[in-house]
C-alpha positions as CSV (number, residue, x, y, z in Angstrom):
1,X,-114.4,-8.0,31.3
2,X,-112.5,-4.6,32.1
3,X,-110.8,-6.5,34.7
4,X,-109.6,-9.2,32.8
5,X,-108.3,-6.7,29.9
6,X,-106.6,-4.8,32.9
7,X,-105.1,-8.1,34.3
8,X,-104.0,-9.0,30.8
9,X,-101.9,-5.8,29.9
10,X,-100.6,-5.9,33.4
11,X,-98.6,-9.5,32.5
12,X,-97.7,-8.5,29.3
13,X,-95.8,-5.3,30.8
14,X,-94.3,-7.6,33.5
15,X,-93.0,-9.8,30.8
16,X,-91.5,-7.3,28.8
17,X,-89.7,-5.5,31.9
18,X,-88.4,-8.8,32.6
19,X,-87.6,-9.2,29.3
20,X,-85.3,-6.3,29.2
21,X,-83.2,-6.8,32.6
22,X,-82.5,-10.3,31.0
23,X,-80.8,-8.8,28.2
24,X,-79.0,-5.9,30.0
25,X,-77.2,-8.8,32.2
26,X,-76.3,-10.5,29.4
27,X,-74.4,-7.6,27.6
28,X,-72.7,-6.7,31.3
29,X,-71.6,-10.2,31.4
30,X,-70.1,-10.9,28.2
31,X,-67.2,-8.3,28.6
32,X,-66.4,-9.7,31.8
33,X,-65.7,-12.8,30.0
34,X,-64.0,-11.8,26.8
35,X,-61.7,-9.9,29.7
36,X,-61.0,-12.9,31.1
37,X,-60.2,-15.1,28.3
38,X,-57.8,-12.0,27.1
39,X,-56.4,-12.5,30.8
40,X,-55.6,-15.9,30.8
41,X,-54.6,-16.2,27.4
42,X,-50.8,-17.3,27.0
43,X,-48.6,-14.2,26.7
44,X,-46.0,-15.2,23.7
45,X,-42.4,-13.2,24.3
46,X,-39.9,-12.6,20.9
47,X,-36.7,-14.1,22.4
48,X,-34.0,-12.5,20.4
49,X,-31.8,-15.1,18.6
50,X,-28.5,-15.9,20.9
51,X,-25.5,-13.6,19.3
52,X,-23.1,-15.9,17.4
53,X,-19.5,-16.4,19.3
54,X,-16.8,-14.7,18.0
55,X,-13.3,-15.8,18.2
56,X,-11.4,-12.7,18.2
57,X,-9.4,-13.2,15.2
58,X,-8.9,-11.6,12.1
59,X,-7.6,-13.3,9.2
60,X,-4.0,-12.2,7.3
61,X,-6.0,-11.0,4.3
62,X,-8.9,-10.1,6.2
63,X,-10.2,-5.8,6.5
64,X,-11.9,-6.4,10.4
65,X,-12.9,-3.8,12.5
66,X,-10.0,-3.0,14.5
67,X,-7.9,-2.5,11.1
68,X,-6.7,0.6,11.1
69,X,-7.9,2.9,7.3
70,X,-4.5,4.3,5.3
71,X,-1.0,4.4,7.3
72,X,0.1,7.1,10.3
73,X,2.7,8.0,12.4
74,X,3.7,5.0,14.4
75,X,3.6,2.3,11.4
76,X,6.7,0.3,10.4
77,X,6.6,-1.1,6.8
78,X,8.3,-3.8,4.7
79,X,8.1,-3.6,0.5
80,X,8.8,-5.9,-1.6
81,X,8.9,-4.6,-5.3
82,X,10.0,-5.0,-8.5
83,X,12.5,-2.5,-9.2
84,X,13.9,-1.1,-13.1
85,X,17.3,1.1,-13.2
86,X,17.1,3.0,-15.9
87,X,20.6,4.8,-16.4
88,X,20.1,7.7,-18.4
89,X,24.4,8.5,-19.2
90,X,24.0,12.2,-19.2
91,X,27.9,14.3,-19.9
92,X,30.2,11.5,-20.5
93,X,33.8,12.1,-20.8
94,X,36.6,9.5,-21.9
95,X,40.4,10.1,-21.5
96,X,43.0,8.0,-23.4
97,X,46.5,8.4,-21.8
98,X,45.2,11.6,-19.9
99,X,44.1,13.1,-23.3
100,X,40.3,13.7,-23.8
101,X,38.6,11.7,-26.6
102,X,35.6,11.5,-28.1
103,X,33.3,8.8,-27.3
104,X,30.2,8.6,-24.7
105,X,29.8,6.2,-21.6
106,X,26.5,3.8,-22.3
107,X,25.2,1.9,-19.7
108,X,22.6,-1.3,-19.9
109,X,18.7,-0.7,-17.9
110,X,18.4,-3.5,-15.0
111,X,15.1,-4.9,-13.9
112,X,15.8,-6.5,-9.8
113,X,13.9,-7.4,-6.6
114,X,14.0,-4.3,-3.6
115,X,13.3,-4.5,-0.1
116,X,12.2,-1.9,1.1
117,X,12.0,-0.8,5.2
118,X,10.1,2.5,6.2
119,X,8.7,4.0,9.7
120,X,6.6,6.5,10.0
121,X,8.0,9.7,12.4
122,X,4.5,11.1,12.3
123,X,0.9,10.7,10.0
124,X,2.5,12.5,7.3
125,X,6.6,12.2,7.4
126,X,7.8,9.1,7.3
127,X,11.8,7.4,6.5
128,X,12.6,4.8,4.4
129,X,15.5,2.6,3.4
130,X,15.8,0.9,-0.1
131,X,18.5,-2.4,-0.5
132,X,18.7,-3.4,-4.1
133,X,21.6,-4.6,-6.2
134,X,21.4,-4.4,-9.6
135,X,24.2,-5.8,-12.3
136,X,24.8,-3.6,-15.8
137,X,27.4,-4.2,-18.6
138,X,28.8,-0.9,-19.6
139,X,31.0,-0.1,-23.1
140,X,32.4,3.3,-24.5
141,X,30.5,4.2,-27.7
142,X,32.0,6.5,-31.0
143,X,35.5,6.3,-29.6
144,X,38.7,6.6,-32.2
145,X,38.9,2.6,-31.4
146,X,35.2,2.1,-31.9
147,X,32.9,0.7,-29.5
148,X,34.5,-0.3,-26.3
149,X,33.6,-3.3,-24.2
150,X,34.8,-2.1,-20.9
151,X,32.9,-4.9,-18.5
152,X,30.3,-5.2,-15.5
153,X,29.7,-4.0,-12.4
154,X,27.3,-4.3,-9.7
155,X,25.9,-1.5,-7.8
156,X,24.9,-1.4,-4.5
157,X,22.8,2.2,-4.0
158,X,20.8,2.3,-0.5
159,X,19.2,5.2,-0.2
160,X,17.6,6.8,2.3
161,X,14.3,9.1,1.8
162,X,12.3,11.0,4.0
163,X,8.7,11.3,2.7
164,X,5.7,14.1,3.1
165,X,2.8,12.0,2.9
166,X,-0.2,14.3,1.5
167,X,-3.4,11.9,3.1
168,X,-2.9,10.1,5.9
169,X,-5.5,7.5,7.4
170,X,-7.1,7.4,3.6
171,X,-6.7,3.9,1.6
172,X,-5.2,6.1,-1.4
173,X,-2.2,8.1,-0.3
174,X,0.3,9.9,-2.4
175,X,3.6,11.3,-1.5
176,X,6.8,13.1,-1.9
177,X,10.5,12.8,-0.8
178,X,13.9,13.7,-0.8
179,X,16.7,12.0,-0.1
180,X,19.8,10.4,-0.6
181,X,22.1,7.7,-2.7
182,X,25.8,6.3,-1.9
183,X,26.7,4.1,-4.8
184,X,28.9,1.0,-4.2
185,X,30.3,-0.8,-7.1
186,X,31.2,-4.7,-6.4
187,X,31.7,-7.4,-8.2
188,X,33.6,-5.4,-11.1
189,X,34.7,-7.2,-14.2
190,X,36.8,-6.2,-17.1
191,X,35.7,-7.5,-20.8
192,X,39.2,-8.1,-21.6
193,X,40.9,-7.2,-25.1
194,X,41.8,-3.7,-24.7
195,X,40.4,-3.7,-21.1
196,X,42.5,-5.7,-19.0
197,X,41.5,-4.3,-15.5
198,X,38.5,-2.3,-14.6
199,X,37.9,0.2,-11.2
200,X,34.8,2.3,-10.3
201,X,34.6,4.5,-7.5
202,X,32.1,4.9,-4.6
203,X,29.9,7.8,-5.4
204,X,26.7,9.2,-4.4
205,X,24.4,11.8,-4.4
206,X,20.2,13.2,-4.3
207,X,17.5,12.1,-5.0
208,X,14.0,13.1,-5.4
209,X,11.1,10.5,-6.0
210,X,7.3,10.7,-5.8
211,X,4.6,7.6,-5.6
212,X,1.7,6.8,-3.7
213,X,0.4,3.9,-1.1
214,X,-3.1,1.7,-1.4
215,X,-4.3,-0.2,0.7
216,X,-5.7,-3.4,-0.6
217,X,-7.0,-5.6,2.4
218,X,-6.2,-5.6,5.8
219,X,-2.6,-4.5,6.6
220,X,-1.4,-4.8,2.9
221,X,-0.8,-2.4,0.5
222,X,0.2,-1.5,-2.7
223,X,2.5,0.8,-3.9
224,X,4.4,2.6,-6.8
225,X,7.5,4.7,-7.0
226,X,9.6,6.7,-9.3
227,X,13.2,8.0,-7.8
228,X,15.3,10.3,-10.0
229,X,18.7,9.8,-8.7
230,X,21.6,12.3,-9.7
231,X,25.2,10.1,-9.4
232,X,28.2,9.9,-11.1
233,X,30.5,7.4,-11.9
234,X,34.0,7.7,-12.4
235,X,35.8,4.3,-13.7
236,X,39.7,3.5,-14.7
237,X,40.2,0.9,-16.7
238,X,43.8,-0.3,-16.8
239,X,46.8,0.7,-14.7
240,X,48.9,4.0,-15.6
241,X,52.3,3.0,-16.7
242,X,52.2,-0.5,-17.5
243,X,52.6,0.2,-21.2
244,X,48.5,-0.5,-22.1
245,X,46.1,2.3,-22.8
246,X,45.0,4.1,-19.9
247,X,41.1,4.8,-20.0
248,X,39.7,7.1,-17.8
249,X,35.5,7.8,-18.0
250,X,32.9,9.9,-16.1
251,X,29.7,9.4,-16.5
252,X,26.5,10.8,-14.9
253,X,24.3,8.0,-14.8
254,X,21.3,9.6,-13.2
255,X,19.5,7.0,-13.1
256,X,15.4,7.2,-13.0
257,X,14.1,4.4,-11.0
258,X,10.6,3.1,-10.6
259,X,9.3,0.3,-8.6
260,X,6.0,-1.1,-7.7
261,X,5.5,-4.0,-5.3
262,X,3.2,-5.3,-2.3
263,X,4.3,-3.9,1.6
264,X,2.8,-5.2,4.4
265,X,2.5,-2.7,7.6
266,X,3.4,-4.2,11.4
């Protein structure tokens, strides 16, 4: 009976030992194949999205990345603005027969189109050339003989500035100039009556003006200027000698002009 008790707990500690080694194998093995599953498992890539292809060009009214920011030495511009005259008939004098009267010169405001050319020398000086023509009807005011239609003229002033600009390569960039203004009357035209003939020199003189550039979009820009221009004019109306009146005027027209307009830089 001992012996068979002895045989009996001998099995059961043989099954349990076998029991155990079962189990150990089976924990060793199942890394082995999650490993290889994770192995042979497809290995998905992020392919980045093909770049989109570019042509190169950038539009008229386009702001790209090779547009240059504000203006510099190197740019050449053109303006087109609308330009007001404003003649502001400082210290007139009127002569009857070579004797001096009382009475004032008066001369009309003009609104015209200007074209306007400029370069710049360096980022902050730059030239500029202004071609406008503009027509105004002039008249002698509180004369002996009343008001005095004396005719038209147009004048032709291109003037030439040079300019300190204050922030180059900036979109907003103000500046001042000096210059200067030769006057050329054309197209003069009596009013008749007691004016039968009508001359006005060529005359000329400084200027000063101030304004500023913005750029709007690409190569286009805006910009505003005021000119104070200090000119003369000296006028005849009617030849000495011929028996008629002889009118002689000066009159310092000084004119303040101011302009605004779109310029596009090359």
């Amino acid at each position: 009976m001992v012996k068979f008790r002895s045989l009996l707990t001998a099995m059961v500690a043989g099954v349990a030992a076998l029991s155990g080694t079962a189990k150990a194998q089976t924990t060793q093995a199942a890394p082995a194949t999650s490993n290889a599953a994770y192995v042979n498992a497809p290995v998905v890539s992020q392919i980045p999205a093909a770049p989109r292809p570019s042509s190169g060009h950038c539009g008229l009214f386009e702001t790209c990345a090779n547009t240059k920011i504000g203006l510099g030495k190197g740019d050449f511009l053109i303006r087109l603005s609308a330009l007001g005259v404003m003649p502001e008939d400082r210290d007139s004098k009127v002569w009857l027969n070579g004797t001096a009267i009382p009475g004032r010169i008066k001369t009309t405001r003009q609104v015209m189109p200007e074209l306007t050319f400029e370069y710049f020398f360096t980022d902050n000086i730059s030239i500029d050339l202004i071609a406008a023509s503009t027509r105004h009807e002039v008249a002698a005011e509180g004369t002996p003989y009343g008001k005095i239609d004396v005719g038209s003229a147009w004048v032709l002033p291109p003037t030439v500035t040079l300019a300190w600009h204050f922030r180059p390569h900036k979109r907003f960039n103000p500046y001042l100039g000096v210059g200067g203004t030769l006057a050329w009357f054309h197209n003069v035209s009596p009013a008749g009556g007691l004016v039968q003939k009508l001359n006005v020199g060529v005359t000329g003189g400084p200027s000063v003006n101030a304004g500023f550039d913005y750029q709007l979009v690409g190569n286009w820009f805006f910009n505003f200027d005021v000119k104070q221009m200090f000119i003369r004019m000296h006028a005849w109306a009617n030849d000495r000698g011929t028996g008629g009146a002889f009118i002689k005027a000066h009159d310092s027209l000084d004119p303040t002009v101011v302009g605004a307009g779109i310029e596009y830089r090359f």
